[in-house]
C-alpha positions in Angstrom: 19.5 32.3 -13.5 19.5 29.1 -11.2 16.6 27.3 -10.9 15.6 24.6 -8.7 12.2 21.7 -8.9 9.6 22.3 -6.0 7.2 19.7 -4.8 3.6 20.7 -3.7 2.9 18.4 -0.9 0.0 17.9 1.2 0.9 18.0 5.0 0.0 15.1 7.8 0.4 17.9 10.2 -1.8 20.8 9.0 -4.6 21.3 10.9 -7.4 22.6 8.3 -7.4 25.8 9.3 -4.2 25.8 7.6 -4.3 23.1 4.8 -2.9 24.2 2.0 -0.2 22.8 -0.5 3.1 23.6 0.7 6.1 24.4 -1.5 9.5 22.2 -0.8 12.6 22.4 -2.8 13.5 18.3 -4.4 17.3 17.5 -3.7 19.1 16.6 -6.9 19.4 13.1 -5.2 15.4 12.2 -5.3 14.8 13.9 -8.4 15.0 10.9 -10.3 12.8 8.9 -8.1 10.1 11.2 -6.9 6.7 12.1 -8.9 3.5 13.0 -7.7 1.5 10.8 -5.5 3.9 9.4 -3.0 4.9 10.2 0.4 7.7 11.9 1.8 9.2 13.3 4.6 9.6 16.6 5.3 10.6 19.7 8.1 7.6 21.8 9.1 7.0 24.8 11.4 9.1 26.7 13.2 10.5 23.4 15.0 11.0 21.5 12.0 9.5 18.7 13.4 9.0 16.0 10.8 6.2 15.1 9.4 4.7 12.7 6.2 3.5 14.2 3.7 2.4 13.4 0.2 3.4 15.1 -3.2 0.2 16.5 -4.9 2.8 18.0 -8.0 6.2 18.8 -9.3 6.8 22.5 -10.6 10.6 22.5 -12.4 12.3 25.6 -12.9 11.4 27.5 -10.0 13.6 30.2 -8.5 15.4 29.5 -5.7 14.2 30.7 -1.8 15.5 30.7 0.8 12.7 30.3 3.1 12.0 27.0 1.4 12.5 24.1 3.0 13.9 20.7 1.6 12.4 17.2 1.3 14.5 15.1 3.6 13.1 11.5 2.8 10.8 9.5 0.1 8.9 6.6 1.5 7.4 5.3 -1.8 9.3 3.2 -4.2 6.3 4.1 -6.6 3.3 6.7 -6.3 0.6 5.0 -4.0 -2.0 7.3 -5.5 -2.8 8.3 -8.8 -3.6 11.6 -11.0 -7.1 10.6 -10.5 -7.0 9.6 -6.8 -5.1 13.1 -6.0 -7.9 15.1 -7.8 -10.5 13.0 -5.6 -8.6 14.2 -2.5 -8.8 17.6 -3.4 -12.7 17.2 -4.1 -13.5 15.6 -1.0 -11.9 18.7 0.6 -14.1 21.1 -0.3 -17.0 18.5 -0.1 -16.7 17.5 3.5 -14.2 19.9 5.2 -11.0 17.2 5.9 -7.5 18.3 5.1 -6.3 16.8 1.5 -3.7 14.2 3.7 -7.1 12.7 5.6 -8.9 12.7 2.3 -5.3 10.9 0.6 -5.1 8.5 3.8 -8.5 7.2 3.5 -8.1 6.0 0.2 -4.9 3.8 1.4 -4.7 0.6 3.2 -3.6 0.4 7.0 -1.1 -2.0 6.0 0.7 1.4 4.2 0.6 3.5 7.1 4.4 4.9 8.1 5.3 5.3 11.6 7.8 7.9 12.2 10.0 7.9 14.9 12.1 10.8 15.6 16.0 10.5 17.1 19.0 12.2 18.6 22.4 10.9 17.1 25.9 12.3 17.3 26.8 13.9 14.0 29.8 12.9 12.1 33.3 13.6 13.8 31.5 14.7 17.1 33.6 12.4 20.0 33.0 12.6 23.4 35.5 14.8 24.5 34.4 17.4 22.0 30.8 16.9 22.9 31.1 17.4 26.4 33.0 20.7 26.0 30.5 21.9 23.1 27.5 21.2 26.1 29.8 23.4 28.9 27.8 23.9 31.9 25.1 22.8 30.5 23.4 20.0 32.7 20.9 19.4 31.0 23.1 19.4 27.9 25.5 16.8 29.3 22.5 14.9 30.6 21.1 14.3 27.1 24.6 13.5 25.7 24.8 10.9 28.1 21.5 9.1 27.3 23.0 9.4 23.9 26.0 7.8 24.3 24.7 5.3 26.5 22.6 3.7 23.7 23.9 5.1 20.7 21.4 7.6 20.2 17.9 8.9 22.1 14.9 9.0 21.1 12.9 12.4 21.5 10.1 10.5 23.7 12.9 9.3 25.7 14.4 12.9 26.4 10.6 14.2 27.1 10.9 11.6 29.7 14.1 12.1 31.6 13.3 15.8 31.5 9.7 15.2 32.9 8.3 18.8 33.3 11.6 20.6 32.0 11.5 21.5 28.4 14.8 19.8 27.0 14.6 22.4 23.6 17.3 25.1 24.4 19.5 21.9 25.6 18.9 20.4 21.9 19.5 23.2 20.3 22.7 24.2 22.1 23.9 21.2 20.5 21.9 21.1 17.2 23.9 24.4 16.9 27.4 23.3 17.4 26.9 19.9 15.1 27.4 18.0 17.7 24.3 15.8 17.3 21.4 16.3 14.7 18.0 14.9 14.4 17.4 11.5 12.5 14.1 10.6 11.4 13.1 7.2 10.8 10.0 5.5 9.3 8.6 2.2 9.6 5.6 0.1 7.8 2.8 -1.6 9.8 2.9 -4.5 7.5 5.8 -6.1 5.2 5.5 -7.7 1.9 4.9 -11.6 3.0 7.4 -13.5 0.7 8.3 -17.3 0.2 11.0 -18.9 -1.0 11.0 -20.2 -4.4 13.3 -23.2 -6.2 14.2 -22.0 -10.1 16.1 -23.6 -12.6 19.4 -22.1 -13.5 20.1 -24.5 -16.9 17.5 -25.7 -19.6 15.4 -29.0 -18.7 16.9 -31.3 -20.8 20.9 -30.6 -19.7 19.4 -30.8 -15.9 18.1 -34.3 -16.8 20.9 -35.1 -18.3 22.9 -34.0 -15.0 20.5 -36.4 -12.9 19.1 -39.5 -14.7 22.3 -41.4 -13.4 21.6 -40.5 -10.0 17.7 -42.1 -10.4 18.7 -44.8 -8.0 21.7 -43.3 -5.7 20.4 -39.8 -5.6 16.3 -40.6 -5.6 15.2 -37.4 -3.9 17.6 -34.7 -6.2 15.8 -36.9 -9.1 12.7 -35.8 -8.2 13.1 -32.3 -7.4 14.5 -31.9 -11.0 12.0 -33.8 -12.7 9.2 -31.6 -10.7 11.0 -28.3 -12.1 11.3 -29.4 -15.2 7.3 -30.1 -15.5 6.5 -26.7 -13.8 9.0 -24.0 -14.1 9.5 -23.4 -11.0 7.9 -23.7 -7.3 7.4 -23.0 -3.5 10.5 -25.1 -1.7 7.7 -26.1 0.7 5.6 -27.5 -1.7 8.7 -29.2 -4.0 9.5 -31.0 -0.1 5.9 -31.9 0.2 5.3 -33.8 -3.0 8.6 -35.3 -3.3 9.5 -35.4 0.2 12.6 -33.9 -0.2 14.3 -31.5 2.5 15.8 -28.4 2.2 19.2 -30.2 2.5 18.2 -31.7 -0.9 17.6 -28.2 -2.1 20.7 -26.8 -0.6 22.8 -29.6 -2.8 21.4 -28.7 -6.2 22.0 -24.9 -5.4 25.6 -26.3 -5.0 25.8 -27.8 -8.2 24.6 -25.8 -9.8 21.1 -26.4 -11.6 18.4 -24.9 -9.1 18.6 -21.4 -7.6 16.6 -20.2 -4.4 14.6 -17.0 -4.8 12.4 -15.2 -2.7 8.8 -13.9 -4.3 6.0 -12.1 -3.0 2.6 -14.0 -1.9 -0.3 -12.4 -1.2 -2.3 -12.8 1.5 -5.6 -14.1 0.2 -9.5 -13.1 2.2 -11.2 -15.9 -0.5 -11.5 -19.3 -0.1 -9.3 -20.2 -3.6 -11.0 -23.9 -4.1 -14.3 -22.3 -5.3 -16.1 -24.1 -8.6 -16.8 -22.1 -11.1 -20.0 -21.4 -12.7 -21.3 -20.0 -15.9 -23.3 -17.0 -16.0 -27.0 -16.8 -14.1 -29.8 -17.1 -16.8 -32.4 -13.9 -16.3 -36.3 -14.1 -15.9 -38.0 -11.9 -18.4 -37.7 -8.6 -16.0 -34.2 -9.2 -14.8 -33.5 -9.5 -18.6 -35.3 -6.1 -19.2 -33.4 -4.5 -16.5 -30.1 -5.7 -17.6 -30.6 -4.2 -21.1 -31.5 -1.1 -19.8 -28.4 -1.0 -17.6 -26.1 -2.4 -19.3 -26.9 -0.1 -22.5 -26.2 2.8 -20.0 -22.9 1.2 -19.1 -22.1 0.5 -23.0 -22.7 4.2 -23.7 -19.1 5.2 -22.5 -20.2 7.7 -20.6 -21.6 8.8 -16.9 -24.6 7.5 -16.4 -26.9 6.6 -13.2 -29.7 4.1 -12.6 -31.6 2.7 -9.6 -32.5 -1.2 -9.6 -35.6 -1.6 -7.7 -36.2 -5.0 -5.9 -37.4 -6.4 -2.7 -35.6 -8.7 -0.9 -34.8 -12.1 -3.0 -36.0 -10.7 -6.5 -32.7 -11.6 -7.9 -30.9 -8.0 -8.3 -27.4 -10.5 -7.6 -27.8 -12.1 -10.9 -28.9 -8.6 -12.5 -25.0 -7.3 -11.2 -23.5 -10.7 -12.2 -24.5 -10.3 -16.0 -23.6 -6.5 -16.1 -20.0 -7.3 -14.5 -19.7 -10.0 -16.9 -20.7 -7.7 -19.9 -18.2 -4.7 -18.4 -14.8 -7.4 -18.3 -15.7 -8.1 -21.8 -15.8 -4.4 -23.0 -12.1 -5.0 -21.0 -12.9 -2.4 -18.2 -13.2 -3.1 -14.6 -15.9 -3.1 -11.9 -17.3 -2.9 -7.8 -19.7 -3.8 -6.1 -20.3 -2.1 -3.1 -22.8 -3.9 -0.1 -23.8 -2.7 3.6 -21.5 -4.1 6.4 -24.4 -6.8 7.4 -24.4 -7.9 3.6 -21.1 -9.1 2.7 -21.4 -12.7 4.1 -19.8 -15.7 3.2 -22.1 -17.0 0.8 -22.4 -13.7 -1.2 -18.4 -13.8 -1.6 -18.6 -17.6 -2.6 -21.2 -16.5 -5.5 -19.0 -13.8 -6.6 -16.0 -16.2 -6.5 -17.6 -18.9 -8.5 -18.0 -16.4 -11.3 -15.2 -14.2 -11.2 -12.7 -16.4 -9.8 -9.1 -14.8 -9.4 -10.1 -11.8 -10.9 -12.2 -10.8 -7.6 -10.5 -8.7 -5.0 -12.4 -8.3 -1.4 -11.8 -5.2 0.5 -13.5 -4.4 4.1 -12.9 -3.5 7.6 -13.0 -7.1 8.8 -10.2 -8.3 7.3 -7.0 -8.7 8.8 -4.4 -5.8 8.4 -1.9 -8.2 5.8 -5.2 -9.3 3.7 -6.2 -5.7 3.2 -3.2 -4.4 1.9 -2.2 -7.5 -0.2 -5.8 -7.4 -1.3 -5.1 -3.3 -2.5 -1.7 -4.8 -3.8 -3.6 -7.3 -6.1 -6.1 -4.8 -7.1 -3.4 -1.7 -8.3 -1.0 -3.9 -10.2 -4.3 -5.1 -12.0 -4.5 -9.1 -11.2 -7.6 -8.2 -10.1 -10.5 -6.7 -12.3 -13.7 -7.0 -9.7 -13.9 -5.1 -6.5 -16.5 -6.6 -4.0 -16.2 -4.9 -0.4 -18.1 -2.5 2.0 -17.7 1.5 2.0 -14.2 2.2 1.8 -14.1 -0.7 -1.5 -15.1 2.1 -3.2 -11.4 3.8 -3.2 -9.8 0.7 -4.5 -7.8 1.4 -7.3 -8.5 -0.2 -10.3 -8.3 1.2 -14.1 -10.4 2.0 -16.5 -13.4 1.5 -14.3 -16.6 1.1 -16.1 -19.4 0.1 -13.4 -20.0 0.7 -10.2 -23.1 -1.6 -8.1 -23.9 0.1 -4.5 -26.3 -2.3 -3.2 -28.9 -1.4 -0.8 -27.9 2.3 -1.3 -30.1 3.7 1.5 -27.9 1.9 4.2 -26.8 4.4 6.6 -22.9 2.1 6.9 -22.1 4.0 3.8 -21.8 6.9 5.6 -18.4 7.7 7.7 -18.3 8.4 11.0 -15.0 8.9 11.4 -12.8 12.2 9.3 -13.1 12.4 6.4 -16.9 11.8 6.6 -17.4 11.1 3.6 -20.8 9.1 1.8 -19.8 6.1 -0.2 -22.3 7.4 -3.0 -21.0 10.6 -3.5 -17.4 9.2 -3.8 -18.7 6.7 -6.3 
């Protein structure tokens, strides 16, 4: 018997009332690239409109229906959440009443966020002779050909408009029918990967010096260049131009011949001021001491555990979470610290910098849309072991997480007004 893989996705477009995992049969193409935790597209309803969705599960050998529908499209080149971010979703479900897609979204950066835009196009073959006799006296048939042809395709918000009050669905589908055009579904990123371009060399240092050194005096600035690569590796071409004043003309002539190559690499946008000294660890007063032993057993113990640190204002609980995230890298797990909106201020981030350097990632509503995401970017592909940011910090995804600070806890900013409404604590 014939048997087919089914995804279970999560739906952008069911209400609650309805959520549910829906069953979609994976095209041979995407089988090799899809797994759970990524988005796709997908027909729902009795429309088929389009709608994201995002794979919770993959069930192989399942027999074939025919009421099932197909994934049309994967927008992930590799799952954006993970086993344990999926079983979160599902939790916060039950727990505050969202749909599992809110409860999924919430945990992503804006800068991920897919806008979908649905089109008209002529299918295949389809001319306009043969269009215009499949539409017949169809007006509003020919009409929408006409937009199409005009531009090269219309976009549903534009037939909505040229129809005004007049629903243009029997037109569509007398020529969704008769393959003369079909729906095309297109999705686009809020935010792009910000790159830079990036010299190389393509042969071992000493041969490119060896190419060069009688060119010091006739070729000065190709000199240069070379003798910068061969120190470093490789570097930005705007900062090879700047310290040797070279110009990308210079570049272009040692791509030619053959010893440099121009490469583009991702950059990330960074939130933290980089130039930060650092410092060694705080030393403790006789109670912080006491109270990081008691916490940090806890945190040694390898399993859940909870504690409230008590302290007005000033009694140095900072240093207390300072010493226990230092004590949690070493045990090579990762941490967060999680503070009220009105607490993350400059200084607190230049404190956390000067101890954790690099390794700190800062995640909250105030930065801008490219920081965010590059700063989620940083944290999931682990360059980043520390998580300092405000409520929605606390989905960041970092491994093997071993602490977790909520400062000022009784702060009513850690509770979401918008859906899901979830409480920062009870995520944590």
């Amino acid at each position: 018997m014939d048997t087919v893989t089914a995804a279970r996705i999560a739906l952008k477009a069911a209400t609650y009332a309805i959520d549910k995992p829906y069953d979609y049969d994976v095209p041979a193409q995407l089988l090799p690239q899809l797994r759970p935790g990524m988005r796709v597209i997908v027909p729902f309803g009795a429309g088929n409109r389009r709608t994201e969705g995002i794979v919770l599960a993959l069930a192989d050998r399942c027999p074939p229906d025919p009421r099932r529908k197909s994934v049309l499209t994967v927008l992930d080149d590799a799952p954006v959440l993970d086993r344990q971010a999926l079983h979160l979703a599902l939790w916060m479900r039950e727990r505050w009443f969202c749909t599992v897609y809110d409860a999924a979204r919430a945990m992503l950066p804006a800068g991920l966020f897919f806008s979908l835009q649905d089109r008209y196009v002529l299918c295949g073959g389809a001319d306009r002779e043969s269009a215009y006799e499949a539409a017949g006296r169809s007006e509003s048939a020919r009409r929408i050909l006409e937009l199409i042809f005009a531009s090269g395709g219309a976009e549903v918000q534009q037939i909505r408009e040229l129809f005004g009050t007049r629903d243009p669905k029997p037109a569509l589908k007398l020529l969704t029918d008769k393959g003369i055009v079909r729906l095309e579904t297109s999705a686009s990123r809020g935010v792009g990967d910000k790159t830079e371009q990036v010299a190389v060399l393509r042969v071992p240092p000493e041969e490119a010096m060896a190419q060069v050194i009688h060119k010091r005096q006739s070729a000065p600035l190709r000199y240069a260049v070379v003798e910068l690569l061969c120190a470093v590796g490789s570097a930005s071409s705007k900062e090879i131009c700047y310290f040797t004043g070279a110009s990308s003309a210079t570049l272009r002539a040692l791509v030619k011949s053959g010893l440099i190559a121009l490469e583009r690499r991702e950059v990330f946008r960074r939130p933290v001021p980089e130039a930060v000294e650092r410092t060694p660890p705080p030393q403790l007063n006789a109670e912080q001491h006491s109270a990081f032993q008691g916490l940090n057993a806890l945190a040694a113990a390898g399993k859940p555990a909870a504690a409230l640190l008590y302290g007005v204002t000033g009694s140095g609980k900072t240093q207390v979470y300072i010493r226990l995230i230092h004590e949690t890298l070493a045990r090579g797990r990762t941490a967060m610290v999680l503070v009220p909106e009105i607490a993350l201020t400059p200084q607190l981030l230049r404190s956390f910098t000067a101890q954790f350097g690099d390794e700190i990632a800062v995640l909250h509503s105030s930065l801008r849309t490219g920081e965010r995401y590059d700063e989620w970017k940083r944290v999931r592909a682990g360059k980043a072991r520390v998580v300092i940011g405000t409520r929605s910090a606390v989905f960041a995804p970092l491994e093997n997480l071993g602490l977790i600070v909520l400062d000022e806890e009784q702060e009513y900013s850690y509770k979401s007004e918008n859906v899901p409404r979830y409480h920062a604590r009870d995520v944590a």
